[in-house]
One Martini backbone bead per residue (centre of mass of N, CA, C, O) as a GRO file, in nm:
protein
   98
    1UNK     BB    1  -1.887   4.067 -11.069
    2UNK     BB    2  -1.733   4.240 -10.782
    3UNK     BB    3  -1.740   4.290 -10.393
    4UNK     BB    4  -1.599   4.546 -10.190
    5UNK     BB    5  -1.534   4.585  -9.895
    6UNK     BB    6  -1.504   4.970  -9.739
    7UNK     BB    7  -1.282   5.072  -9.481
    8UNK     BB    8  -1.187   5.383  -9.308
    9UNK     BB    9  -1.364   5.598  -9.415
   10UNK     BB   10  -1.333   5.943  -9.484
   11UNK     BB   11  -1.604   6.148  -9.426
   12UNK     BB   12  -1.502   6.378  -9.607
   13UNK     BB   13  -1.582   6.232  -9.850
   14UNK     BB   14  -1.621   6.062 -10.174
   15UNK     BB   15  -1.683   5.884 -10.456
   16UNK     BB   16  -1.523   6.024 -10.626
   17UNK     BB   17  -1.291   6.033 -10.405
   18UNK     BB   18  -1.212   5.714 -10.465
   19UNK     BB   19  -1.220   5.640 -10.759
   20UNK     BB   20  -0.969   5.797 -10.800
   21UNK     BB   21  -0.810   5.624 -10.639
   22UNK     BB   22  -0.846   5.355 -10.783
   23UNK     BB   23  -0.729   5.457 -11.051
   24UNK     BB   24  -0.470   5.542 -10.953
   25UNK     BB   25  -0.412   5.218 -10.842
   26UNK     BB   26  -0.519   5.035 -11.122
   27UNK     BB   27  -0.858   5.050 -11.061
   28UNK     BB   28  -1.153   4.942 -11.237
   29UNK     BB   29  -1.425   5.098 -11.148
   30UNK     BB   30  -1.785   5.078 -11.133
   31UNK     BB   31  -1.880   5.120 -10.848
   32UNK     BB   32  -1.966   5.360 -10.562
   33UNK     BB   33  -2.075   5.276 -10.231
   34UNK     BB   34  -2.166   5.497  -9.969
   35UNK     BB   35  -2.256   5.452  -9.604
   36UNK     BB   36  -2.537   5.615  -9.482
   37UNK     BB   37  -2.703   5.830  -9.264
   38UNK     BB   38  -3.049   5.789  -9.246
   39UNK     BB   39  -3.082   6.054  -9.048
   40UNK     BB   40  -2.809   6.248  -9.135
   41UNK     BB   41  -2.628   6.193  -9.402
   42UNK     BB   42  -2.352   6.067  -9.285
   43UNK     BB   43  -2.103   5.896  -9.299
   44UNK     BB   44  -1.967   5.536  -9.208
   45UNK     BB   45  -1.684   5.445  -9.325
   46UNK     BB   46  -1.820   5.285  -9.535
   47UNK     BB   47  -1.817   5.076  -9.834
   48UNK     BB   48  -1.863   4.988 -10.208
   49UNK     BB   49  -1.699   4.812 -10.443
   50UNK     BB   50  -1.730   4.727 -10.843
   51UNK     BB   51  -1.573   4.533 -11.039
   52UNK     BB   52  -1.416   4.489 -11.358
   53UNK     BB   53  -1.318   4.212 -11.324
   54UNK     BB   54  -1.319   3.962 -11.089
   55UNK     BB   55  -1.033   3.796 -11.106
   56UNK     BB   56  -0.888   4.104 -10.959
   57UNK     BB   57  -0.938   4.077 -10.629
   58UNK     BB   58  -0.712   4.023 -10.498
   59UNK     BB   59  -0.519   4.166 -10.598
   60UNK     BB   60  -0.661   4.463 -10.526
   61UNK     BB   61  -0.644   4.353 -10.172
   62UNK     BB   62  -0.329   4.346 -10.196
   63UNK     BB   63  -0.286   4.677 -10.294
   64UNK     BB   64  -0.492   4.820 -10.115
   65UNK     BB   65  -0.479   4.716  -9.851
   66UNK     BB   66  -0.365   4.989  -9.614
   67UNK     BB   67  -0.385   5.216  -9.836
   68UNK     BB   68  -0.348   5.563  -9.790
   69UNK     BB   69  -0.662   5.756  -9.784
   70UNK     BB   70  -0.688   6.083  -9.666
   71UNK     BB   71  -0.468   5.936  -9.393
   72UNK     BB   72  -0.636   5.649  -9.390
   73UNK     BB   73  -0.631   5.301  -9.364
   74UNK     BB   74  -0.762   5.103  -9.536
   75UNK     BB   75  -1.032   4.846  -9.577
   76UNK     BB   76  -1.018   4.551  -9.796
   77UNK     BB   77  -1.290   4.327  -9.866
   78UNK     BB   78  -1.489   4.078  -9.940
   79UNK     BB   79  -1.771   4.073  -9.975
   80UNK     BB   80  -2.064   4.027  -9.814
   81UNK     BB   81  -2.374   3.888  -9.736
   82UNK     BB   82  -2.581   4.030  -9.494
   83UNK     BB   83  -2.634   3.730  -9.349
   84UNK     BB   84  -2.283   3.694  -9.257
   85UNK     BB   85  -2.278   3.921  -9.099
   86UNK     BB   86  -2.355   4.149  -8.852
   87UNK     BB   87  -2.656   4.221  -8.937
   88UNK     BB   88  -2.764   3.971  -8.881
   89UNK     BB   89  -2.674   3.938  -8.581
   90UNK     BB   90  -2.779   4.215  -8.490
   91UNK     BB   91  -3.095   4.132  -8.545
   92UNK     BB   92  -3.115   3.884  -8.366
   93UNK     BB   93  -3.014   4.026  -8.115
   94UNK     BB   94  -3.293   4.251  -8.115
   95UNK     BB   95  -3.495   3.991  -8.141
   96UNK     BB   96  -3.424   3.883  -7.810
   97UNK     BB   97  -3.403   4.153  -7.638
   98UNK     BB   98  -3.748   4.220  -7.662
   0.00000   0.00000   0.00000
């Protein structure tokens, strides 16, 4: 399974209308989650689709960044393990801060 990193996503949608639009653009779609704010439970406009098989990735990266979901241009790429990404430097930088 293949885990791919899905930003610039409109606030106002939900997960069955992003499902929706990657089945419209003939990408089979194993599960779909909105990264929401944990105290408003508004969306943060990015989210993470897993696909199935794997060796689509690419494919689907080529087809899909760049094209507009509810009038806005999705950016799509390989998911990272959050250790990897902004998340982990969040981290120690608020870790030396204080």
């Amino acid at each position: 399974m293949a885990r791919l990193f899905v930003g610039n996503i409109p606030f106002q949608s939900n997960e069955e209308q992003l499902r929706e639009w990657f089945t419209q653009s003939g990408v089979a779609v194993e599960s779909v989650d909105l990264i929401r704010d944990r105290f408003s439970g508004e969306l943060r406009g990015f989210g993470f689709v897993e696909l199935e098989p794997a060796q689509e990735v690419e494919r689907v990266i080529q087809a899909c960044n760049g094209q507009r979901f509810m009038g806005r241009p999705l950016v799509i790429d390989q998911a990272r393990s959050r250790t990897d990404g902004a998340a982990g430097l969040h981290n120690q930088t608020a870790q030396r801060a204080y």
